[in-house]
SEBAMAR-890685 format. One record per residue (C-alpha): residue in three letters; x, z, y. Coordinates in nm, 3 decimals, always signed. Example, Ala and Ser with C-alpha at 12.3 -4.5 7.8 and 13.67 -1.06 7.14 Angstrom:
   res         x         z         y
   ala    +1.230    +0.780    -0.450
   ser    +1.367    +0.714    -0.106
# end
This chain:
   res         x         z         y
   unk    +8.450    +8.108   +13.122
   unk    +8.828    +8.136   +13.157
   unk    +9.024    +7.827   +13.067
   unk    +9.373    +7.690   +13.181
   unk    +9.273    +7.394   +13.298
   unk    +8.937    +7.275   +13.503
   unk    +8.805    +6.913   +13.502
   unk    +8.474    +6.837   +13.580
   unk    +8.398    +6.604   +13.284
   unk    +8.506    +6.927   +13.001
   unk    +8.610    +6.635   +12.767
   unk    +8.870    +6.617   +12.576
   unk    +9.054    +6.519   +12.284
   unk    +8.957    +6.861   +12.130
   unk    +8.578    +6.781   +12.137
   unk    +8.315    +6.623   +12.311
   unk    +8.128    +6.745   +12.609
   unk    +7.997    +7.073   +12.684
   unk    +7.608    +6.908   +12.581
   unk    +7.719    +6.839   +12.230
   unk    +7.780    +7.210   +12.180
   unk    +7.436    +7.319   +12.258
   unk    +7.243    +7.522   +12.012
   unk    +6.966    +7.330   +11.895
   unk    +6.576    +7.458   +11.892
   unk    +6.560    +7.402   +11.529
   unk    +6.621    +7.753   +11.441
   unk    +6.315    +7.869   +11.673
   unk    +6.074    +7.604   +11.549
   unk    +6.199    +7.729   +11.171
   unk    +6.118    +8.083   +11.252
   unk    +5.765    +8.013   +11.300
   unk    +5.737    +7.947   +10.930
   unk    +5.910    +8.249   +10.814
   unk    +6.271    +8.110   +10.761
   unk    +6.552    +8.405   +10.887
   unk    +6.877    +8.256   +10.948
   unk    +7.197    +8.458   +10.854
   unk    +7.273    +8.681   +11.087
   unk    +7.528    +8.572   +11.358
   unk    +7.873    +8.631   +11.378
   unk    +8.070    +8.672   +11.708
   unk    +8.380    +8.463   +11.730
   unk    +8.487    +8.732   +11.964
   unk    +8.515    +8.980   +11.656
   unk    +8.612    +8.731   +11.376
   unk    +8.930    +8.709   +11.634
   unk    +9.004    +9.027   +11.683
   unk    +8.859    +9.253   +11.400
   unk    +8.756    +9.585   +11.603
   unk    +8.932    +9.877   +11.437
   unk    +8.655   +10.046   +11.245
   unk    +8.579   +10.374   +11.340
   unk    +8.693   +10.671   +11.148
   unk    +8.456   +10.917   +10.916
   unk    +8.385   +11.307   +11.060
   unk    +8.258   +11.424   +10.731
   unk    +8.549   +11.618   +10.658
   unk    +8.593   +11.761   +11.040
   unk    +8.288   +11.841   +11.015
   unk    +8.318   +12.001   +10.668
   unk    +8.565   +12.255   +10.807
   unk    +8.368   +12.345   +11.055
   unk    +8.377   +12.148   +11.366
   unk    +8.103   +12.005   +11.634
   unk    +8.010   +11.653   +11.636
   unk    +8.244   +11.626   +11.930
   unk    +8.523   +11.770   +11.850
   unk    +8.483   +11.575   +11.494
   unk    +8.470   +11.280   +11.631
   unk    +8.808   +11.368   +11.834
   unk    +8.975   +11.498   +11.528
   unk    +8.876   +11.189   +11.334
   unk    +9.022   +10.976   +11.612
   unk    +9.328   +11.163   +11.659
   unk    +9.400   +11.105   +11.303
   unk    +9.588   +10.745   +11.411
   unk    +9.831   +10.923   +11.535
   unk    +9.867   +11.226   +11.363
   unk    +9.834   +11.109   +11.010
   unk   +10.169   +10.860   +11.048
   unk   +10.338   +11.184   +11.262
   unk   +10.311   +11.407   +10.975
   unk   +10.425   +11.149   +10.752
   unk   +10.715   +11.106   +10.973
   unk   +10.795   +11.441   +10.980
   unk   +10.783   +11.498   +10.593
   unk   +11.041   +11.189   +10.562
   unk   +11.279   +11.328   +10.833
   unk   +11.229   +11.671   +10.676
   unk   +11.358   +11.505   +10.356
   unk   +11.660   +11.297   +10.501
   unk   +11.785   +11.551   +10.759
   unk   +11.878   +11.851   +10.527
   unk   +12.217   +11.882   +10.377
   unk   +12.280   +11.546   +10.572
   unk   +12.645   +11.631   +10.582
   unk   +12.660   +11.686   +10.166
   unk   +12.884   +11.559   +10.072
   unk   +13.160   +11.619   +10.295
   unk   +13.288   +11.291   +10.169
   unk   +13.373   +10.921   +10.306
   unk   +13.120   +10.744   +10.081
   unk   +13.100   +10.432    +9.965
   unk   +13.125   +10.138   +10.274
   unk   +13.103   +10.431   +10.488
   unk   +13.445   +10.354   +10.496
   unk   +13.456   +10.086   +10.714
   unk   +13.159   +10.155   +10.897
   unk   +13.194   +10.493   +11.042
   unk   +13.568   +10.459   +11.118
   unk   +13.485   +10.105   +11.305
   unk   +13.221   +10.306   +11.484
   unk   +13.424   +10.575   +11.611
   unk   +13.672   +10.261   +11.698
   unk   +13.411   +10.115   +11.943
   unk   +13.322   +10.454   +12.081
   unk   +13.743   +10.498   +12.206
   unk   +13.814   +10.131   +12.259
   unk   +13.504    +9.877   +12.300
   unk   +13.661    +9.720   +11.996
   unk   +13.749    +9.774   +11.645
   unk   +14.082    +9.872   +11.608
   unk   +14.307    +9.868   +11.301
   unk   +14.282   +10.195   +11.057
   unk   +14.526   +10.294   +10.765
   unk   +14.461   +10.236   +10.404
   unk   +14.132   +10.405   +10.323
   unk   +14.331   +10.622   +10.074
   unk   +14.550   +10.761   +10.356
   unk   +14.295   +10.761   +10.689
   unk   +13.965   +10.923   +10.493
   unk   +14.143   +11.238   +10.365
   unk   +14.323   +11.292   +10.724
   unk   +13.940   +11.265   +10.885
   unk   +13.767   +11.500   +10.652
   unk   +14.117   +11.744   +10.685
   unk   +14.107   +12.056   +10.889
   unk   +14.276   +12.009   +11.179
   unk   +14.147   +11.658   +11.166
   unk   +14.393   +11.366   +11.241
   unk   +14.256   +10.964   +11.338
   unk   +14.525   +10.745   +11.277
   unk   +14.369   +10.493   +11.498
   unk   +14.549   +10.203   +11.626
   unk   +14.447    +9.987   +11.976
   unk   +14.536    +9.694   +11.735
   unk   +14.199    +9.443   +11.722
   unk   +14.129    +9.405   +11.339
   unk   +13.915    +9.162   +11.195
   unk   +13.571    +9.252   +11.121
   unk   +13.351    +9.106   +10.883
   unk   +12.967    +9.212   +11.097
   unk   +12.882    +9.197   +11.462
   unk   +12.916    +9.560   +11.646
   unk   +12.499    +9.629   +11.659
   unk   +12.510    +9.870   +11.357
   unk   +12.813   +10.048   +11.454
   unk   +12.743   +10.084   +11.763
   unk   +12.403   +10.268   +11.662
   unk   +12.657   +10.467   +11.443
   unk   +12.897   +10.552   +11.754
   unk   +12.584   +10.667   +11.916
   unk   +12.546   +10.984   +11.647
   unk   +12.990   +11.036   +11.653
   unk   +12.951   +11.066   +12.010
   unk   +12.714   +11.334   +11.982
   unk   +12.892   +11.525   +11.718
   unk   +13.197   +11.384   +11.598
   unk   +13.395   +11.200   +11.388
   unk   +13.246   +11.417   +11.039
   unk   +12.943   +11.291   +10.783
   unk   +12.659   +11.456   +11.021
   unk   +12.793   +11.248   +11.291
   unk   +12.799   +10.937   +11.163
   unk   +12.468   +10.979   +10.963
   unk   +12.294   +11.124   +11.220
   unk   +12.119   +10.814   +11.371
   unk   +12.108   +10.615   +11.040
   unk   +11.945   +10.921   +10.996
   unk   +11.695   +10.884   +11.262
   unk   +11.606   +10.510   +11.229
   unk   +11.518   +10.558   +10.871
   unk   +11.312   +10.849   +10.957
   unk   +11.145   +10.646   +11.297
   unk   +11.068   +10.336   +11.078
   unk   +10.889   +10.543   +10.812
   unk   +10.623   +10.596   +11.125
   unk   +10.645   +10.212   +11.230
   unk   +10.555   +10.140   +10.876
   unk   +10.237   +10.375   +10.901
   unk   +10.110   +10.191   +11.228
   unk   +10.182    +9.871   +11.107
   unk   +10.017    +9.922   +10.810
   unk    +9.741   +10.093   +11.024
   unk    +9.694    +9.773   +11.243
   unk    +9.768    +9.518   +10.996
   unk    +9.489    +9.663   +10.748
   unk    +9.251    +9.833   +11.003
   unk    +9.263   +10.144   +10.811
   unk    +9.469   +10.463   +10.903
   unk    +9.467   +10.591   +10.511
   unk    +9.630   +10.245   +10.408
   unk    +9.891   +10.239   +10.700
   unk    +9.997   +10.607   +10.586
   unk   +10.005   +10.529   +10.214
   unk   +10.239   +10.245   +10.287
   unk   +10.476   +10.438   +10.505
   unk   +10.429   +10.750   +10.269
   unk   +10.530   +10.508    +9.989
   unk   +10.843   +10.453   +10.151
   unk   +10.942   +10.784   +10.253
   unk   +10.935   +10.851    +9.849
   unk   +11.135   +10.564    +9.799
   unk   +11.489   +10.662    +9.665
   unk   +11.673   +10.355    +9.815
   unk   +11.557   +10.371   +10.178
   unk   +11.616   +10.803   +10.137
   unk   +11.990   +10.721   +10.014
   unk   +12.089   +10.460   +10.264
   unk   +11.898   +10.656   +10.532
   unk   +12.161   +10.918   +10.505
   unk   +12.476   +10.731   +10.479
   unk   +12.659   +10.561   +10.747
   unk   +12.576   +10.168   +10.603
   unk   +12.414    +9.920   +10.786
   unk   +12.164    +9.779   +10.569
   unk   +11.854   +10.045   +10.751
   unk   +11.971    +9.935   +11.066
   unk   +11.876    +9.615   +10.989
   unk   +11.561    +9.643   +10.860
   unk   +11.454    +9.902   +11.150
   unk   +11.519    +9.583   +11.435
   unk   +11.320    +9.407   +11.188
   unk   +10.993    +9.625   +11.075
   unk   +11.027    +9.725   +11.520
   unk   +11.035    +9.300   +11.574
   unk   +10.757    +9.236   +11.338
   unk   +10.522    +9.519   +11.446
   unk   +10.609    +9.326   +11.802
   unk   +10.414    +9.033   +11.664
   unk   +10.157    +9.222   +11.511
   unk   +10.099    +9.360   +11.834
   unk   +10.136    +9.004   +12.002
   unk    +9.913    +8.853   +11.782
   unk    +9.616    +9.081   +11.852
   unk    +9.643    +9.087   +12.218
   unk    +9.658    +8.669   +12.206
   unk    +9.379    +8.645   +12.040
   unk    +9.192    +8.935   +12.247
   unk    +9.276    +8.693   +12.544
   unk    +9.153    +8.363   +12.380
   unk    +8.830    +8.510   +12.244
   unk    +8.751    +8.636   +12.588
   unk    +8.813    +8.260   +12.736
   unk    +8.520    +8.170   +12.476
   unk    +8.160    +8.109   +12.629
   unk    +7.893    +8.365   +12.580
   unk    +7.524    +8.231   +12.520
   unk    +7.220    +8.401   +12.642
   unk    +7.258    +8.604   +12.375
   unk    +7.552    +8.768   +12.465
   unk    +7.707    +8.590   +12.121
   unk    +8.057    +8.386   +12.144
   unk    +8.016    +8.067   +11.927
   unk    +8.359    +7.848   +11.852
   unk    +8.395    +7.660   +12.108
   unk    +8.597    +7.339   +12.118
   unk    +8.710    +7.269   +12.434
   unk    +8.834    +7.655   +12.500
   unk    +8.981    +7.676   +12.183
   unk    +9.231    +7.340   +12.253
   unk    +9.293    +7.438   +12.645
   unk    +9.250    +7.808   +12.686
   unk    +9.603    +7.971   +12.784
   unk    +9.730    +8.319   +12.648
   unk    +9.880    +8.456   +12.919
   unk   +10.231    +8.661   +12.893
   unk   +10.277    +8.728   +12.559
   unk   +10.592    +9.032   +12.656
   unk   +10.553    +9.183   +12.288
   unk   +10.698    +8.838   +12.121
   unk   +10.960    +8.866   +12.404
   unk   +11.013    +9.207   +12.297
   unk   +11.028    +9.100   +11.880
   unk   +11.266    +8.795   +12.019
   unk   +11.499    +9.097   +12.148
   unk   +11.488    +9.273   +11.854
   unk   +11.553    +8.995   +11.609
   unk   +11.836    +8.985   +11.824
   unk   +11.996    +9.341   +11.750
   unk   +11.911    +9.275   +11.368
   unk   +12.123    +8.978   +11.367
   unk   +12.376    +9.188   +11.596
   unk   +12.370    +9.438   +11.304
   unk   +12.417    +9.185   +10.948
   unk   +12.357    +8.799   +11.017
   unk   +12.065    +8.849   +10.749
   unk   +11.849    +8.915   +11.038
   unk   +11.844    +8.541   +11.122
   unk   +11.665    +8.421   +10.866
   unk   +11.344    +8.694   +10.960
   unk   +11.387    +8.530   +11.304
   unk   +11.326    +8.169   +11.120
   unk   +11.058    +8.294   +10.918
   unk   +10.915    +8.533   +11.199
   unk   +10.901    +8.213   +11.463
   unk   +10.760    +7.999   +11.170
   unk   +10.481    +8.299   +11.096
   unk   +10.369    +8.317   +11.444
   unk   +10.341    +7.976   +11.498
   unk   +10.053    +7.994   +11.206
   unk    +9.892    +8.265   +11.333
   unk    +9.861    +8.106   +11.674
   unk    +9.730    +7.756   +11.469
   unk    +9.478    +7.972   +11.284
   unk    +9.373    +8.161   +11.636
   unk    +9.270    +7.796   +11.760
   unk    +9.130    +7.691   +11.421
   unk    +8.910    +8.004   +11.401
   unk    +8.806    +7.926   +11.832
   unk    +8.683    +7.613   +11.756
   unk    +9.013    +7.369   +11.789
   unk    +8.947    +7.057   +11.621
   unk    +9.327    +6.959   +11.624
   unk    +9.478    +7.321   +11.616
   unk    +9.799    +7.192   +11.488
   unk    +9.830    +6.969   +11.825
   unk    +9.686    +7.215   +12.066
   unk    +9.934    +7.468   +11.927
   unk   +10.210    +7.150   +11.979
   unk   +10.091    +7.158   +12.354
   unk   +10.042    +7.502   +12.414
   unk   +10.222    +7.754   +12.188
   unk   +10.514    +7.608   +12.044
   unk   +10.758    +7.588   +12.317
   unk   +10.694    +7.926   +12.415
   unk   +10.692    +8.091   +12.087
   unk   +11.049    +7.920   +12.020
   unk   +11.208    +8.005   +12.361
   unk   +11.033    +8.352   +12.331
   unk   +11.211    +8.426   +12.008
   unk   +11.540    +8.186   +11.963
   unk   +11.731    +8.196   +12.346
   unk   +11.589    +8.598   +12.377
   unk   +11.738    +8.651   +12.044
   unk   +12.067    +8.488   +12.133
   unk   +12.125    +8.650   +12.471
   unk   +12.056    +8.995   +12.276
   unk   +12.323    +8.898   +12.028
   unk   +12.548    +8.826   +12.292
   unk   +12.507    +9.127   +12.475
   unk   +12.552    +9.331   +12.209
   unk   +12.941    +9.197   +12.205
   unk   +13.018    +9.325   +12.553
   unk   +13.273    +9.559   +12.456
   unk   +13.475    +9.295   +12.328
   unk   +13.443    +9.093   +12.622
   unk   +13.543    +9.312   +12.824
   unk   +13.869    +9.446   +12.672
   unk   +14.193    +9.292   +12.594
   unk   +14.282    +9.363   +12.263
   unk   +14.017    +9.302   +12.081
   unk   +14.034    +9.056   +11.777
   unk   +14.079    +8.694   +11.911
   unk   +13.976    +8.781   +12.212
   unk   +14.188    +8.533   +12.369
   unk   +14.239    +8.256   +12.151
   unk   +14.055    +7.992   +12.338
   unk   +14.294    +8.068   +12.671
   unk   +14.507    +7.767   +12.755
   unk   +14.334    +7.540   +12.493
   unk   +14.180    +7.230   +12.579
   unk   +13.967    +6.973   +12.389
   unk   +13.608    +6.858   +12.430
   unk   +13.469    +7.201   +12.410
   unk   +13.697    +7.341   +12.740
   unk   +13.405    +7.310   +12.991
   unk   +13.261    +7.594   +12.810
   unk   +13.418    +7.959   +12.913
   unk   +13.740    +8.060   +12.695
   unk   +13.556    +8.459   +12.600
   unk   +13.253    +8.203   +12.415
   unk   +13.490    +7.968   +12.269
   unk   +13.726    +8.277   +12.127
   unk   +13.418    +8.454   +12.041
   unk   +13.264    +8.087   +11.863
   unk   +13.601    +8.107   +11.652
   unk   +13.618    +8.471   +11.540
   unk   +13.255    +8.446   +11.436
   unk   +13.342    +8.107   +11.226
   unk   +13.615    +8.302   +11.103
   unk   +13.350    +8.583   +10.998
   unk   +13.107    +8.322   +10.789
   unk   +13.408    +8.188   +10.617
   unk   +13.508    +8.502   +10.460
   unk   +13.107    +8.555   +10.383
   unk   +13.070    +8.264   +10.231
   unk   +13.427    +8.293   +10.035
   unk   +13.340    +8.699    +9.944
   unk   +13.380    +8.615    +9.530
   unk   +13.592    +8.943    +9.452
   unk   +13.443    +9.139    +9.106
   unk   +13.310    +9.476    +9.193
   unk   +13.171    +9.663    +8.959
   unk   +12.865    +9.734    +9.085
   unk   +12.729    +9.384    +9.202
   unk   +12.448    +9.224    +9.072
   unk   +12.231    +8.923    +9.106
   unk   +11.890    +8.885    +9.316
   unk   +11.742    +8.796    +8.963
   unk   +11.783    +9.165    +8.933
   unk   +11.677    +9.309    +9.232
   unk   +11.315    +9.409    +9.193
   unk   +11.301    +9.564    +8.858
   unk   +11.637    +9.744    +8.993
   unk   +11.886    +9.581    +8.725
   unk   +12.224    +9.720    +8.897
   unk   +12.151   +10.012    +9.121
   unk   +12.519   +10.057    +9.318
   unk   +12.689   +10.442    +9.297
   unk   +12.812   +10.572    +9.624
   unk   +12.941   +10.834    +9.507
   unk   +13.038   +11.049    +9.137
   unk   +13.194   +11.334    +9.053
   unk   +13.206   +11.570    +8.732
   unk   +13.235   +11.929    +8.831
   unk   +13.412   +12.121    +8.540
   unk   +13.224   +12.463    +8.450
   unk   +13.246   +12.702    +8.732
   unk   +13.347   +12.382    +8.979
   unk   +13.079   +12.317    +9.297
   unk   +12.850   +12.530    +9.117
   unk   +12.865   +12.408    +8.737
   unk   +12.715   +12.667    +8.502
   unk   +12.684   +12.450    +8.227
   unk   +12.937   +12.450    +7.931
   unk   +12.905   +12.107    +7.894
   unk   +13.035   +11.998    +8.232
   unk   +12.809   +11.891    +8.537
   unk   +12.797   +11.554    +8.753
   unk   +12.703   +11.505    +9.099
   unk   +12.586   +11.132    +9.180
   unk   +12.440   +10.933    +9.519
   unk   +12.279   +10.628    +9.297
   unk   +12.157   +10.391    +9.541
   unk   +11.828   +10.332    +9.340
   unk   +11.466   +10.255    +9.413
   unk   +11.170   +10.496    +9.294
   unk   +11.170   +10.315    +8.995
   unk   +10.770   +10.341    +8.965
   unk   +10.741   +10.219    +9.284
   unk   +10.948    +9.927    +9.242
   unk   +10.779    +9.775    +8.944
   unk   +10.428    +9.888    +9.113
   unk   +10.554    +9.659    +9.366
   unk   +10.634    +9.346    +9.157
   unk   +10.233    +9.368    +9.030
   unk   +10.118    +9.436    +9.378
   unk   +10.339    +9.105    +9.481
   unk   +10.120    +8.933    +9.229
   unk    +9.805    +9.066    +9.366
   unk    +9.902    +8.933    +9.742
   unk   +10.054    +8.613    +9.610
   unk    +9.685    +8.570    +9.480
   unk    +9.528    +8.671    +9.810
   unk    +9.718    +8.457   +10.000
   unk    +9.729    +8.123    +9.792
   unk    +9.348    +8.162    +9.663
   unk    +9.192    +8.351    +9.912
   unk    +9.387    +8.232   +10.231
   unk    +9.415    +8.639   +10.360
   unk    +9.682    +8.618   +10.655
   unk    +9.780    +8.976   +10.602
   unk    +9.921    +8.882   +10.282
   unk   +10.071    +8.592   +10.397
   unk   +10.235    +8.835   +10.650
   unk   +10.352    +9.096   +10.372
   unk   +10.511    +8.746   +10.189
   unk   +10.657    +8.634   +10.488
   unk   +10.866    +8.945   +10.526
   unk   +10.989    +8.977   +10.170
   unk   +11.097    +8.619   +10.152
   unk   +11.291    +8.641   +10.463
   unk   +11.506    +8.922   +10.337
   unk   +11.457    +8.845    +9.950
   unk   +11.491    +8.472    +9.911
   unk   +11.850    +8.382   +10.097
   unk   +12.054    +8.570    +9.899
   unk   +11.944    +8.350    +9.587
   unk   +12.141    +8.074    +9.762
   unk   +12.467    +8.351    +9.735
   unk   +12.452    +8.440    +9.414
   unk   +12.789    +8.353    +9.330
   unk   +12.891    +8.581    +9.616
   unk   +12.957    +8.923    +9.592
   unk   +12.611    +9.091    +9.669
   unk   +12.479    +9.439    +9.616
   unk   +12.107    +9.538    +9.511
   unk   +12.086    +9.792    +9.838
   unk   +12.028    +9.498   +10.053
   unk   +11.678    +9.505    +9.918
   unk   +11.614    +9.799   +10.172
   unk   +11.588    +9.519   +10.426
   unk   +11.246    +9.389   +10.271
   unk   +11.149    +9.730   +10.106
   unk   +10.857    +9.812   +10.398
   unk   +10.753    +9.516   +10.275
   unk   +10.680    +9.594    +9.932
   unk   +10.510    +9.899   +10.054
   unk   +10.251    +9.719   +10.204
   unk   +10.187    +9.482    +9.984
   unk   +10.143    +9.801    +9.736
   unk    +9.933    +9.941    +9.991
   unk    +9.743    +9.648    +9.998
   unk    +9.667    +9.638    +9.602
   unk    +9.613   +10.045    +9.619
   unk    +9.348    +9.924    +9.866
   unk    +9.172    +9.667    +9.637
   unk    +9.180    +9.928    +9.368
   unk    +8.997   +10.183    +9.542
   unk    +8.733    +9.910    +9.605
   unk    +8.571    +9.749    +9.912
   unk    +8.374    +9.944   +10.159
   unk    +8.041    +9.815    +9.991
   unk    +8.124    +9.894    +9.623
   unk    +7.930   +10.171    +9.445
   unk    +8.039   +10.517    +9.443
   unk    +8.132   +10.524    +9.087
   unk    +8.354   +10.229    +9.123
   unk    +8.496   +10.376    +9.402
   unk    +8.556   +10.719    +9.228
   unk    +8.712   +10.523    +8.897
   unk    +8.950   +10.313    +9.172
   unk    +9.052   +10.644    +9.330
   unk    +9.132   +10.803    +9.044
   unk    +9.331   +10.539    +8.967
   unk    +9.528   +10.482    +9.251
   unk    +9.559   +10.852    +9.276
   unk    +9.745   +10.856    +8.957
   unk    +9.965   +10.604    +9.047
   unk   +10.064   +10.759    +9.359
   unk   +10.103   +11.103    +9.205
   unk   +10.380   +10.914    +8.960
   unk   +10.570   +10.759    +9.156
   unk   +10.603   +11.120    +9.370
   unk   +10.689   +11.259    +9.063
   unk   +10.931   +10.995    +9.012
   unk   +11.123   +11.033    +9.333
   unk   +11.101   +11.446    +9.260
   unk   +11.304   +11.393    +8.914
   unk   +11.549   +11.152    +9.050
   unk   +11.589   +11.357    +9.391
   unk   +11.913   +11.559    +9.195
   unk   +12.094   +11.217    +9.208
   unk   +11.986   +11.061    +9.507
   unk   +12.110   +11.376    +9.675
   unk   +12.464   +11.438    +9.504
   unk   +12.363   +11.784    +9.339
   unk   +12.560   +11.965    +9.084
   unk   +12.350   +11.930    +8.758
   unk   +12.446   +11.947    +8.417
   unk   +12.582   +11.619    +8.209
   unk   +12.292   +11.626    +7.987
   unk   +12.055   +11.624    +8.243
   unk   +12.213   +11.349    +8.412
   unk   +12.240   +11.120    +8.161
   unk   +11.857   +11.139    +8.087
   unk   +11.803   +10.996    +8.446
   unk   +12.016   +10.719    +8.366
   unk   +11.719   +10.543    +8.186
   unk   +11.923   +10.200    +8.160
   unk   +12.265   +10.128    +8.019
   unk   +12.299    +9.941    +8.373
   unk   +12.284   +10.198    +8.583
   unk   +12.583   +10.363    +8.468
# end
């Protein structure tokens, strides 16, 4: 046995000694007249649920040996999310220059980029209606000036954005190329998460097919915003955990005691004192969490509700090992870890990710706190400036209360109240490819797959259900992430918010969809004509909501179409 700690006595204030754990003969003397117990489960397993393992009968169908079947079927982990990757990058890579337009916050965003590509910094642009035209022109001309402007994020998000500009300029395929990519790369972190988180490749894929229908996450994966970037860091940090949590608990269900049997029992002592070694995956999420934050301070609140998750998961590990306190051997063992895993690796990340502005001159307030003295001036002037410009930053958050036409309350968000237009034009007949007497429009609506969406709010239901009733940690994991990037904004709703920040909790929604799609299919023990009736049915559903995303695609893409033919997509008065 592997514990921690060694004492000779084994007793504790998690149990008594190692005698009063000892199976008693009962069952034996019991067995003589007939009486069969239930059949034993290993702690070892309830721990760490062994990935079950995948079905050859359709390998084998198309013609392959038992061998190579059973190498096909395995392979399918991988190559199952791949090609779902590749069908979403497919999708968000073509045309990704169209339009050859600044739109929407792009704006700021891709010209503040470019800004920290020349100087470390932002520097200060003209008016939008004066700097945007002269970018897009032919010869192009940057009026940028080495003047440090106020910013309104941290530099994560545009420095992912410099990342594509430096590989091909300052044009739309530059800085939407690695928006671009993270959107596509997070459609395949969906599919494994889903994969480990469920224990079934089909439901990982569905979930991260899901989303690469979804007509938010394809709009704001091919425009230079900041929202994806965000919830990549995130959907990366909480796979981290996933991971984290597994291996943990693969560590404390191997500290357990094995019987003659070969059977792990709970076992009290182990389950109070038993360490968990390095845990470098929650370091990892801890970094992560970090660059989310880096990106839109929105990724602090997953890194409250993150520490708070894993912290439950490691009370329930102990629980489930036989802890008779959990909450206070977590206290003793976990806690301090977890927080200084997540919280200081976070900060140093976020701190890091301002080195260009430490570095420079000119950047915006870069020197304020040089010369100044008070209470604070044992800590270095760059932190102290940096501590200003940043409360600076959550004062003009918190004051944000300009109309805009397209904001919306959170109230809204789900059933898509106020979907947000990047972008409109109306091509005249024989303009940008108008054949249509009537007139055409070309529109980027930042809108979810609208079938999806409201799936979603049923699914929500469904998990809500599983994990208040049926105490299912998966779908207290799927809650966890939507209220992290879901519930904060209620406390801003007299601030002026946007509906696409919803792409920050979307993979969310997928699983928990996912999850529901799976509990309509049926379990693995239902008949086969239940199971045929759920598959039909979830077949149906996710056959709709392709065809959904297929009839919106024309204006999620900015496409020439005909009036008429846009206004029948506009199925609300408030998406106009």
């Amino acid at each position: 046995m592997t514990t921690d700690t060694a004492t000779p006595d084994r007793t504790d204030d998690a149990g008594d000694s190692r005698a009063a754990t000892a199976p008693s003969d009962w069952p034996l003397r019991l067995r003589r007249f007939g009486h069969t117990a239930r059949p034993r489960t290993d702690t070892r397993e309830r721990l760490v649920p062994p990935f079950p393992e995948p079905g050859t009968r359709i390998w084998r169908t198309v013609g392959l040996g038992p061998v190579r079947a059973q190498r096909a079927a395995r392979a399918t982990g991988w190559l199952g999310p791949l090609l779902i990757a590749l069908f979403a990058g497919v999708l968000r890579f073509v045309h990704l220059g169209s339009p050859h337009r600044v739109v929407f916050d792009e704006t700021f965003y891709a010209k503040d980029a470019w800004s920290l590509l020349r100087f470390g910094y932002e520097g200060t642009w003209p008016d939008s209606k004066v700097a945007d035209p002269q970018i897009l022109a032919d010869p192009q001309v940057v009026p940028l000036s080495e003047t440090g402007h106020f910013m309104a994020h941290p530099p994560m998000g545009k420095w992912v954005i410099a990342l594509g500009e430096w590989m091909f300029g300052l044009n739309p395929v530059g800085w939407r190329f690695m928006v671009a990519v993270l959107g596509t790369l997070s459609v395949l972190m969906l599919c494994r998460i889903g994969r480990r988180l469920f224990r079934s490749t089909a439901l990982g894929c569905l979930a991260g097919g899901l989303m690469a229908v979804d007509g938010l996450h394809f709009v704001l994966s091919r425009a230079a915003l900041l929202d994806v970037i965000v919830m990549f860091f995130v959907l990366a940090a909480f796979g981290c955990l996933l991971v984290d949590r597994d291996r943990a608990r693969a560590r404390l269900a191997a500290a357990l005691p094995v019987d003659g049997d070969g059977f792990a029992g709970p076992d009290a002592y182990t389950a109070a004192r038993a360490g968990t070694g390095l845990r470098p995956w929650r370091l990892a999420a801890g970094a992560l969490l970090g660059l989310a934050s880096a990106v839109k301070w929105n990724g602090l609140y997953f890194l409250v509700f993150f520490l708070l998750m894993t912290v439950l998961w490691d009370v329930g590990a102990r629980r489930l090992a036989g802890a008779r306190r959990p909450y206070v051997s977590v206290l003793r063992r976990d806690l301090g870890w977890s927080f200084l895993s997540l919280v200081p690796v976070a900060l140093l990340t976020y701190l890091t990710t301002w080195t260009g502005w430490f570095l420079t001159d000119d950047g915006y307030g870069r020197h304020w706190a040089d010369g100044r003295g008070g209470t604070w001036s044992w800590i270095p002037a760059p932190l102290r400036s940096l501590w200003h410009y940043e409360y600076g930053v959550y004062q003009f958050n918190i004051g944000l209360e300009d109309p805009h036409r397209y904001q919306s309350n959170p109230w809204s968000w789900l059933v898509l109240g106020r979907p947000v237009s990047f972008f409109y034009e109306s091509p005249k007949p024989g303009q940008d490819g108008c054949r249509a007497a009537e007139g055409c429009s070309r529109e980027i609506l930042a809108l979810g797959t609208p079938l999806l969406w409201w799936a979603a709010c049923f699914a929500l239901a469904y998990v809500l259900y599983r994990w208040a009733l049926r105490r299912d940690w998966r779908a207290g994991a799927v809650l966890c992430g939507v209220a992290a990037g879901y519930l904060p904004w209620f406390n801003y709703q007299d601030r002026t918010i946007f509906s696409f920040y919803a792409v920050v909790f979307l993979p969310y929604l997928c699983l928990a969809l996912a999850m529901g799609l799976g509990a309509l299919l049926g379990p693995p023990g239902a008949s086969e004509r239940r199971r045929a009736y759920g598959a039909v049915a979830s077949g149906v559903l996710v056959l709709l909501i392709v065809w959904n995303f297929i009839y919106f695609f024309p204006i999620y893409t900015g496409r020439t179409i005909p009036y008429s033919g846009w206004q029948a997509r506009m199925w609300f008065d408030t998406w106009i």
